[in-house]
PDB file of N, CA, C and O in Angstrom:
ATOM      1  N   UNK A   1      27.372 -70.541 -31.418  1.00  0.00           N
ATOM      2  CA  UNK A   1      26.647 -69.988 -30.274  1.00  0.00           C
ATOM      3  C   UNK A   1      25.441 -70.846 -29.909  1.00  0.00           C
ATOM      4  O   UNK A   1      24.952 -70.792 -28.781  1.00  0.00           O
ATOM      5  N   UNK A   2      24.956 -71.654 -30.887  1.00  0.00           N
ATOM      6  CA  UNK A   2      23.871 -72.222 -30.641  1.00  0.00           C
ATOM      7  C   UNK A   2      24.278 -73.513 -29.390  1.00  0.00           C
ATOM      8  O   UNK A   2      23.547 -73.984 -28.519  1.00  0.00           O
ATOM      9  N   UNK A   3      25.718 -73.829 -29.718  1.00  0.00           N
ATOM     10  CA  UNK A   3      25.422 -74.849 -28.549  1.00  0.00           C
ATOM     11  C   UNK A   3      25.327 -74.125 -26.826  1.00  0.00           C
ATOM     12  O   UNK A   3      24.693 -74.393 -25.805  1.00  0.00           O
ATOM     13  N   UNK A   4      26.225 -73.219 -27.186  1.00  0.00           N
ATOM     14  CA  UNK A   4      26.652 -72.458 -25.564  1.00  0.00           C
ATOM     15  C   UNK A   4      24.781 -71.824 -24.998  1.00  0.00           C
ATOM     16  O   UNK A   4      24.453 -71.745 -23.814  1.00  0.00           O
ATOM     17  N   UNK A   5      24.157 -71.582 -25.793  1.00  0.00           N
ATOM     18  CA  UNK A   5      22.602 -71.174 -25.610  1.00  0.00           C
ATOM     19  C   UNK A   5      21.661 -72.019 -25.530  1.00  0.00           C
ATOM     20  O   UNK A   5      20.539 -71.601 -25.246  1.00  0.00           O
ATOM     21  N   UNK A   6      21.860 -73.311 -25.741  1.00  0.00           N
ATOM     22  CA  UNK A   6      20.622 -74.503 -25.631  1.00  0.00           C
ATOM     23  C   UNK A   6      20.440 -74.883 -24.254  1.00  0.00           C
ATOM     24  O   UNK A   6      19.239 -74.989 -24.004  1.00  0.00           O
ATOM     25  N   UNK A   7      21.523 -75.240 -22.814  1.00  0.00           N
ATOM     26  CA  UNK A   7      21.212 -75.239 -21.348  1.00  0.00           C
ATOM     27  C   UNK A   7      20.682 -74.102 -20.998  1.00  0.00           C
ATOM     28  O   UNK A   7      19.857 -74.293 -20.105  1.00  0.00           O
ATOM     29  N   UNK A   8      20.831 -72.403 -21.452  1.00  0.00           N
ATOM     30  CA  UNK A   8      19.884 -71.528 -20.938  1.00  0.00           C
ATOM     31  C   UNK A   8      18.901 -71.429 -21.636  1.00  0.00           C
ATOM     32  O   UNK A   8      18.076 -70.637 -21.180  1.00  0.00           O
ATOM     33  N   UNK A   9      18.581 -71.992 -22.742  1.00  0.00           N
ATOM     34  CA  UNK A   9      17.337 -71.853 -23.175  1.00  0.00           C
ATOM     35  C   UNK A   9      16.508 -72.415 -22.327  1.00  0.00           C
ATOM     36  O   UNK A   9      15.633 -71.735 -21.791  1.00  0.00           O
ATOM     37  N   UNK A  10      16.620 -73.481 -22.121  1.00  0.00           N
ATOM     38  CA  UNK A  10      16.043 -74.940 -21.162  1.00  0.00           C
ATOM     39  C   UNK A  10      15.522 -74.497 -19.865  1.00  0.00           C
ATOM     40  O   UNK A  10      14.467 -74.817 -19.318  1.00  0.00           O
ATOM     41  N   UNK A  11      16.630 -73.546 -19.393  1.00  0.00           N
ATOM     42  CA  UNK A  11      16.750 -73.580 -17.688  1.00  0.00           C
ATOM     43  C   UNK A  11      15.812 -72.185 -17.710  1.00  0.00           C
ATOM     44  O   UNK A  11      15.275 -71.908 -16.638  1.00  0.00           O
ATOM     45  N   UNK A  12      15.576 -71.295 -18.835  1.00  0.00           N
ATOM     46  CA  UNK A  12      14.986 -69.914 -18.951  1.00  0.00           C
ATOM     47  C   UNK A  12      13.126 -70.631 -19.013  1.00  0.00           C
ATOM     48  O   UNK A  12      12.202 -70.456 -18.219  1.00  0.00           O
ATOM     49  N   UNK A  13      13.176 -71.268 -20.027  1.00  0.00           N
ATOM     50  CA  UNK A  13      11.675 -72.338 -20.104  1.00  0.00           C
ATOM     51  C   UNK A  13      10.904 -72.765 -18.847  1.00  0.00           C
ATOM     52  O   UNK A  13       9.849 -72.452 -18.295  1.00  0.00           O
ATOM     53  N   UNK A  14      12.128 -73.801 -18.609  1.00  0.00           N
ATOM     54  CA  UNK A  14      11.647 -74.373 -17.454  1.00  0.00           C
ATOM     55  C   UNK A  14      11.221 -73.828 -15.952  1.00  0.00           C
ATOM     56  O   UNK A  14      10.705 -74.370 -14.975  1.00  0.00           O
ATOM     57  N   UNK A  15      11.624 -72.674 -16.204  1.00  0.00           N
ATOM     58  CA  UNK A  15      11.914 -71.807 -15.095  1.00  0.00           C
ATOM     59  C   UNK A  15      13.205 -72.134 -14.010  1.00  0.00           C
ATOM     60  O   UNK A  15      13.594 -71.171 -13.349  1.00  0.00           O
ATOM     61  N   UNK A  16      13.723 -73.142 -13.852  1.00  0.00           N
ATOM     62  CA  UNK A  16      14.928 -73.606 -12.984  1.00  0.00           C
ATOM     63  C   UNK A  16      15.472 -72.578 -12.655  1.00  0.00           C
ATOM     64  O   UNK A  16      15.510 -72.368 -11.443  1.00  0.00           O
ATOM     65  N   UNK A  17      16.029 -71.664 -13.478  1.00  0.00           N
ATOM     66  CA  UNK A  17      17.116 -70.486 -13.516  1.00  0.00           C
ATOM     67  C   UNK A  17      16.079 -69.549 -12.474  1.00  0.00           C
ATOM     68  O   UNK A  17      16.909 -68.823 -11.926  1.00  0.00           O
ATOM     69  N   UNK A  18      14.828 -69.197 -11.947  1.00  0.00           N
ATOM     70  CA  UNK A  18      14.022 -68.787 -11.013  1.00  0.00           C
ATOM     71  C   UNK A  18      14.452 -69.729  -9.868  1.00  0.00           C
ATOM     72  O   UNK A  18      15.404 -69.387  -9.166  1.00  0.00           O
ATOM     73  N   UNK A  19      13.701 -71.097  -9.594  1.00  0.00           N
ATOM     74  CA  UNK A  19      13.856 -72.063  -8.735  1.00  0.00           C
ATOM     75  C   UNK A  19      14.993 -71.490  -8.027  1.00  0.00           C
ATOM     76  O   UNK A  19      14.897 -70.863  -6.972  1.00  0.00           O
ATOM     77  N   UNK A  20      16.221 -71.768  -8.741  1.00  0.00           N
ATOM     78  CA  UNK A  20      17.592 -71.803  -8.396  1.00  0.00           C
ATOM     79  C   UNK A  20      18.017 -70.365  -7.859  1.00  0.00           C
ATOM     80  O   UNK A  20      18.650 -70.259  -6.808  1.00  0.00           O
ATOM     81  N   UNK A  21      17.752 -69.586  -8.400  1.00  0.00           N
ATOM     82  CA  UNK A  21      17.894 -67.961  -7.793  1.00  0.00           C
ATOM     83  C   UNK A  21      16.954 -67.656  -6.494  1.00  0.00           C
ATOM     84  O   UNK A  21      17.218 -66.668  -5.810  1.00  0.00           O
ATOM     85  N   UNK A  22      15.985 -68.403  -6.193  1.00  0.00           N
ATOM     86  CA  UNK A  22      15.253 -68.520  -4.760  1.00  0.00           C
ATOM     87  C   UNK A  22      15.711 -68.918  -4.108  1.00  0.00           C
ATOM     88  O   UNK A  22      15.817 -68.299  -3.049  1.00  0.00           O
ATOM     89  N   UNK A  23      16.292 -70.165  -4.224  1.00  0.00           N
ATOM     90  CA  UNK A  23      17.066 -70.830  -3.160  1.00  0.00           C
ATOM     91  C   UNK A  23      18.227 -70.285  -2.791  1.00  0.00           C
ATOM     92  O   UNK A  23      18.420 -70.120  -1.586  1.00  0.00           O
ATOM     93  N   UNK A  24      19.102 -69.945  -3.622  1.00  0.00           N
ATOM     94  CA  UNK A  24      20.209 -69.548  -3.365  1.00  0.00           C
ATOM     95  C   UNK A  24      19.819 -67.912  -2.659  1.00  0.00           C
ATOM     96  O   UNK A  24      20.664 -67.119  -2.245  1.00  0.00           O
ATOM     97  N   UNK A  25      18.902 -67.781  -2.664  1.00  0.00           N
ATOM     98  CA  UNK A  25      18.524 -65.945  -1.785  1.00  0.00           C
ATOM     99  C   UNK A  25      18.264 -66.429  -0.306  1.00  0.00           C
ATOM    100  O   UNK A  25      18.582 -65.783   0.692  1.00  0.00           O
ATOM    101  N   UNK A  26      17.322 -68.284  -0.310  1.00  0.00           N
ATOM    102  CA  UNK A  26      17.022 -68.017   0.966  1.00  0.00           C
ATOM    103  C   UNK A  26      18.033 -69.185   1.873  1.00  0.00           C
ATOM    104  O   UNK A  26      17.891 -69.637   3.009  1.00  0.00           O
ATOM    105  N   UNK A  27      19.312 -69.479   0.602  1.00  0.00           N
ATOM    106  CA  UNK A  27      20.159 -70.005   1.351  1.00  0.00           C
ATOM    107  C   UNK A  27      21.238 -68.931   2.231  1.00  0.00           C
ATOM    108  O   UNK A  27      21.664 -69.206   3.352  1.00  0.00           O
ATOM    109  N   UNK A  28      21.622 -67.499   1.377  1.00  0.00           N
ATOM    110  CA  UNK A  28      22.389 -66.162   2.216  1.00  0.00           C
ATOM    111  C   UNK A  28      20.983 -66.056   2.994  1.00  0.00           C
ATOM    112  O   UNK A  28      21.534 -66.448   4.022  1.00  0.00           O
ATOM    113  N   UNK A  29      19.814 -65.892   3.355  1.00  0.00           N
ATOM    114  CA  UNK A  29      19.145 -65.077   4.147  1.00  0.00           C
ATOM    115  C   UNK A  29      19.598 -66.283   5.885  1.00  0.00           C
ATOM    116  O   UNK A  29      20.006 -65.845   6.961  1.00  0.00           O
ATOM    117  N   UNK A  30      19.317 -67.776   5.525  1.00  0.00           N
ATOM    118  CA  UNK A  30      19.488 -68.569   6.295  1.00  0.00           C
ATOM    119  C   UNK A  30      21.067 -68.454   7.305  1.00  0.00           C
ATOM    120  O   UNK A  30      21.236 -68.578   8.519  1.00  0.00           O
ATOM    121  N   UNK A  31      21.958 -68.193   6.279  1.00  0.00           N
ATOM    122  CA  UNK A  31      23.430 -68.141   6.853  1.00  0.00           C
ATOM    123  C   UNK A  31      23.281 -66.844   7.379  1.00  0.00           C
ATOM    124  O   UNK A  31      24.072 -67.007   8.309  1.00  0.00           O
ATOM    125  N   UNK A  32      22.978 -65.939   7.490  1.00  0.00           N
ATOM    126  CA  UNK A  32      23.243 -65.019   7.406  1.00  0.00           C
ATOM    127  C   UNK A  32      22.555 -64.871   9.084  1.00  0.00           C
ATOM    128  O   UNK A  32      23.216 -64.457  10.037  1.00  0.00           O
ATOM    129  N   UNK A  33      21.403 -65.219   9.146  1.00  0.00           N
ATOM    130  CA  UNK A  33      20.289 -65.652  10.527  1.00  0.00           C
ATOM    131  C   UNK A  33      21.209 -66.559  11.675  1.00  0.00           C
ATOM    132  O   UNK A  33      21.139 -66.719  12.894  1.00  0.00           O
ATOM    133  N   UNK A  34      21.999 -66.994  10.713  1.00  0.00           N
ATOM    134  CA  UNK A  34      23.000 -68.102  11.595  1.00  0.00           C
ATOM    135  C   UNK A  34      24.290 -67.813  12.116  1.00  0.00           C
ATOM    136  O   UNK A  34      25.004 -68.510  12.837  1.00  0.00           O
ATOM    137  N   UNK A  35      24.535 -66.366  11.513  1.00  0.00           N
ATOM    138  CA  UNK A  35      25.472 -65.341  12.009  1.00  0.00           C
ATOM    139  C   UNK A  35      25.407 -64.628  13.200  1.00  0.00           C
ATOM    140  O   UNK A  35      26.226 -64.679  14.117  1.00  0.00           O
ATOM    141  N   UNK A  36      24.191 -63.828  13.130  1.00  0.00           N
ATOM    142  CA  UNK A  36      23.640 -63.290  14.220  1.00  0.00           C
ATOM    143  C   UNK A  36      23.942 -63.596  15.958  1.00  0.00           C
ATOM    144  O   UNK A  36      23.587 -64.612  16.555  1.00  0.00           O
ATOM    145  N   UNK A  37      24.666 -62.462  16.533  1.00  0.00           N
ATOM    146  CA  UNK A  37      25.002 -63.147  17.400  1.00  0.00           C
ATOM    147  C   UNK A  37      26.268 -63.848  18.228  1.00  0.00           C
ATOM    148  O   UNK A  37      26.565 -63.875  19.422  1.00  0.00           O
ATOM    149  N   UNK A  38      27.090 -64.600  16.591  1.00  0.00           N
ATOM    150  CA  UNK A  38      28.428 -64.666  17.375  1.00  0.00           C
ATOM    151  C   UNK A  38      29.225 -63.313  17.144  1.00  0.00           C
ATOM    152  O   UNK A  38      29.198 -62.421  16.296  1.00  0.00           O
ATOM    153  N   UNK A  39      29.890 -63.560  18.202  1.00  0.00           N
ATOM    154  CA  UNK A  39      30.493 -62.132  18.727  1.00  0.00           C
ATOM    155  C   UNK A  39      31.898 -62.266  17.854  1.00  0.00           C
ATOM    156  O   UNK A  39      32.565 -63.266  17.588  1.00  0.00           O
ATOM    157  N   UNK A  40      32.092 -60.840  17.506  1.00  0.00           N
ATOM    158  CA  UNK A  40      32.946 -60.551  16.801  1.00  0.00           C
ATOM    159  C   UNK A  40      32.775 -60.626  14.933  1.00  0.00           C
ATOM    160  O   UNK A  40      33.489 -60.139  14.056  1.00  0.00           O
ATOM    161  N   UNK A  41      31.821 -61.251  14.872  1.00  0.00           N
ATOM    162  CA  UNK A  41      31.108 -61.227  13.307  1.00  0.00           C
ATOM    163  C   UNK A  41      29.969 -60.328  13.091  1.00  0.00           C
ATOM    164  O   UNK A  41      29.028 -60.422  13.879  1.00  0.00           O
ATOM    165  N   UNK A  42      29.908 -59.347  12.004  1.00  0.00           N
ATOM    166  CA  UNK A  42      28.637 -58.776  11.925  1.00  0.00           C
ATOM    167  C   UNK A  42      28.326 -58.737  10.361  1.00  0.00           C
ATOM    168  O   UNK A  42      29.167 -59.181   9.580  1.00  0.00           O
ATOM    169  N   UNK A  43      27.142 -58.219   9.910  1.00  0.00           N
ATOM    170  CA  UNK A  43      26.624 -58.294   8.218  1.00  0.00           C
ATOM    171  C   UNK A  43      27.576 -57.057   8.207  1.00  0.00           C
ATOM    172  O   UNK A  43      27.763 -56.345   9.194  1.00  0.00           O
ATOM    173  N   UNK A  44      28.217 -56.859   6.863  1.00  0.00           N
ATOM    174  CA  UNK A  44      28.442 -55.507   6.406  1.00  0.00           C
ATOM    175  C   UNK A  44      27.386 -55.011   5.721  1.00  0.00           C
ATOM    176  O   UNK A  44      27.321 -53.795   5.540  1.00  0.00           O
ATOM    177  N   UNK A  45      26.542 -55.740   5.305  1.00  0.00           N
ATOM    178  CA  UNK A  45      25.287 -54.836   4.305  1.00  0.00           C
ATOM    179  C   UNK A  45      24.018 -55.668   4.527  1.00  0.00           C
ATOM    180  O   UNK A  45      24.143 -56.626   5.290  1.00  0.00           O
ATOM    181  N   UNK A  46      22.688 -55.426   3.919  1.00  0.00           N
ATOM    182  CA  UNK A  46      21.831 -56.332   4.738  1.00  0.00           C
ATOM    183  C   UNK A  46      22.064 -57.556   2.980  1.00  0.00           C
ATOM    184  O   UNK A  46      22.580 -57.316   1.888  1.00  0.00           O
ATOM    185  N   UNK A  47      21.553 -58.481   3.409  1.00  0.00           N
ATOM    186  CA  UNK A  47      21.202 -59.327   2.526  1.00  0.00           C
ATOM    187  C   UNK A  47      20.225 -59.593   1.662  1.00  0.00           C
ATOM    188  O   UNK A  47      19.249 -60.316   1.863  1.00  0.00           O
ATOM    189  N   UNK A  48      20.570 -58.843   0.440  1.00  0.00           N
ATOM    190  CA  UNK A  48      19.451 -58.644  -0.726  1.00  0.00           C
ATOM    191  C   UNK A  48      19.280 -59.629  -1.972  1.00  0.00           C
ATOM    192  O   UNK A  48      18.393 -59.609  -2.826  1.00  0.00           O
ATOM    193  N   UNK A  49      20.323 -60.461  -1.852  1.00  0.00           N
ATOM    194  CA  UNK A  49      20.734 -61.234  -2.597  1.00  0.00           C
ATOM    195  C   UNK A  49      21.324 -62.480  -2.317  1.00  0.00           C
ATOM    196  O   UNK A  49      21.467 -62.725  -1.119  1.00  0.00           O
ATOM    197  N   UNK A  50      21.768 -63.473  -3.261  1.00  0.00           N
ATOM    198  CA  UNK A  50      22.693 -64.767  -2.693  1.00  0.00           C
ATOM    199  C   UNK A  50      24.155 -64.409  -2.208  1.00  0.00           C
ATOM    200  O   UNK A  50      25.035 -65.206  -1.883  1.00  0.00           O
ATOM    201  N   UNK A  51      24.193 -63.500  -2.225  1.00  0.00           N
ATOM    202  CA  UNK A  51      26.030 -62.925  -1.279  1.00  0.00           C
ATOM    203  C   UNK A  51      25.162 -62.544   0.262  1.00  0.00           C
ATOM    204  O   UNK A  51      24.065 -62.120   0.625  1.00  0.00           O
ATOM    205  N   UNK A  52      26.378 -62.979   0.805  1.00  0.00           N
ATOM    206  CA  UNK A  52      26.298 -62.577   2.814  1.00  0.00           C
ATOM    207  C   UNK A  52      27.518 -61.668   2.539  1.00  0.00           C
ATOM    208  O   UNK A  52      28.026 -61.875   1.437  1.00  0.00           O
ATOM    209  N   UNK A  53      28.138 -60.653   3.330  1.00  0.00           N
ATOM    210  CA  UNK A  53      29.366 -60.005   3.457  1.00  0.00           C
ATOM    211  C   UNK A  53      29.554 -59.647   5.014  1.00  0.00           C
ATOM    212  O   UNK A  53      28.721 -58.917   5.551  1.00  0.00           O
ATOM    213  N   UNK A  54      30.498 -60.087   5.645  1.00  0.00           N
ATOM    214  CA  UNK A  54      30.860 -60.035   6.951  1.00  0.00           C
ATOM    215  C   UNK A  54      31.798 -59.203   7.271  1.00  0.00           C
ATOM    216  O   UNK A  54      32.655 -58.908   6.438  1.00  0.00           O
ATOM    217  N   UNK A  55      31.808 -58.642   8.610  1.00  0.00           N
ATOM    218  CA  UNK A  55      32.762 -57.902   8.983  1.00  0.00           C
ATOM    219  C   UNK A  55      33.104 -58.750  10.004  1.00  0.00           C
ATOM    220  O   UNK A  55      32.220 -59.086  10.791  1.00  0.00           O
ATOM    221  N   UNK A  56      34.456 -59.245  10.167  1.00  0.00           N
ATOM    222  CA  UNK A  56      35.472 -59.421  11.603  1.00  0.00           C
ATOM    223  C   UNK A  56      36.291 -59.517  12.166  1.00  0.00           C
ATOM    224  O   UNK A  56      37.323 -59.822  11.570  1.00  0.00           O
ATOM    225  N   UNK A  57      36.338 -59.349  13.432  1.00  0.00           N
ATOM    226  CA  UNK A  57      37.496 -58.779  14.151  1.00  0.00           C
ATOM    227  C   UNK A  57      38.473 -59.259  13.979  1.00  0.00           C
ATOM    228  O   UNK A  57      38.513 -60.474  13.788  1.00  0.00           O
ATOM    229  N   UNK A  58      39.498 -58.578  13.980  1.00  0.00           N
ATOM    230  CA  UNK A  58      41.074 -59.429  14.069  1.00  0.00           C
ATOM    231  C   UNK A  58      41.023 -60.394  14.955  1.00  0.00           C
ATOM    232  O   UNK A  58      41.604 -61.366  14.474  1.00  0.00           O
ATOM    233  N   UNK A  59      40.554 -60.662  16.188  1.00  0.00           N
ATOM    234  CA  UNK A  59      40.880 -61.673  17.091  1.00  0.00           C
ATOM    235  C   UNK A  59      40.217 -63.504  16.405  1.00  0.00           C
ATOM    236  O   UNK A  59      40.557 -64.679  16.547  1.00  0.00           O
ATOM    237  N   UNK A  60      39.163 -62.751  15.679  1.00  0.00           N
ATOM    238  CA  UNK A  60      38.201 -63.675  14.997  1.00  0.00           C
ATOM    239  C   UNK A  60      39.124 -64.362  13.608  1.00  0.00           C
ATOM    240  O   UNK A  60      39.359 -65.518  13.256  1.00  0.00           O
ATOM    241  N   UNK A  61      39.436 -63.186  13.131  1.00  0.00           N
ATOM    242  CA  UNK A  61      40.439 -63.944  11.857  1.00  0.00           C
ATOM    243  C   UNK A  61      41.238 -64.727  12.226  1.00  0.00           C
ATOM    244  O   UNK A  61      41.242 -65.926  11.949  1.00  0.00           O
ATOM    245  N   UNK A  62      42.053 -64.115  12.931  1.00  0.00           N
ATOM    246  CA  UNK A  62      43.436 -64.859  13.641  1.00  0.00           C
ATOM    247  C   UNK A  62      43.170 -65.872  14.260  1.00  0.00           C
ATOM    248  O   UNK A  62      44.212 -66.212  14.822  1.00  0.00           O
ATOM    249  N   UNK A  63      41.969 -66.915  14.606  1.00  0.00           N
ATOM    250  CA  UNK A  63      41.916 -67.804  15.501  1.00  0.00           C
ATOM    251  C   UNK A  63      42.014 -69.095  14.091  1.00  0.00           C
ATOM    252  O   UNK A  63      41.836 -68.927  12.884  1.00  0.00           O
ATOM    253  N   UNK A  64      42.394 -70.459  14.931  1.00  0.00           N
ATOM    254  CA  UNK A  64      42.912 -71.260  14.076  1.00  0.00           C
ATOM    255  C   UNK A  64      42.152 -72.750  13.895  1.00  0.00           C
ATOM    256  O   UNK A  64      42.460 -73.829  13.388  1.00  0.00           O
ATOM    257  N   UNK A  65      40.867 -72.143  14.668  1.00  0.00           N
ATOM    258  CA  UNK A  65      39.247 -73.325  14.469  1.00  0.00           C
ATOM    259  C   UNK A  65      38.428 -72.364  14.799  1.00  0.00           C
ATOM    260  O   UNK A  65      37.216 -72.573  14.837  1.00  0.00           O
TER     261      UNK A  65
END
């Protein structure tokens, strides 16, 4: 176990494992801002976290670009 625990020890220290959980929150908040708007896409939930979840239309799925 000691080897599988020495990169989170590191990344828990260093704080990275923070760093990295910021970014990745204000990389869904960014996409998510970048959603807004086109038609036929909407949030299913608000964005509290690094997940976005979308709702859309069949016409939207079905298109092929």
């Amino acid at each position: 176990m000691r080897f599988l625990s020495a990169p989170w020890v590191g990344m828990l220290e260093s704080g990275a494992w923070l760093r990295n959980a910021a970014h990745a929150n204000r990389c869904a908040r960014h996409f998510a801002a970048q959603i807004d708007g086109i038609p036929g896409l909407r949030l299913a939930s608000p964005v509290e976290a690094n997940a976005v979840f979308l709702e859309a239309a069949d016409d939207v799925l079905d298109r092929d670009s």
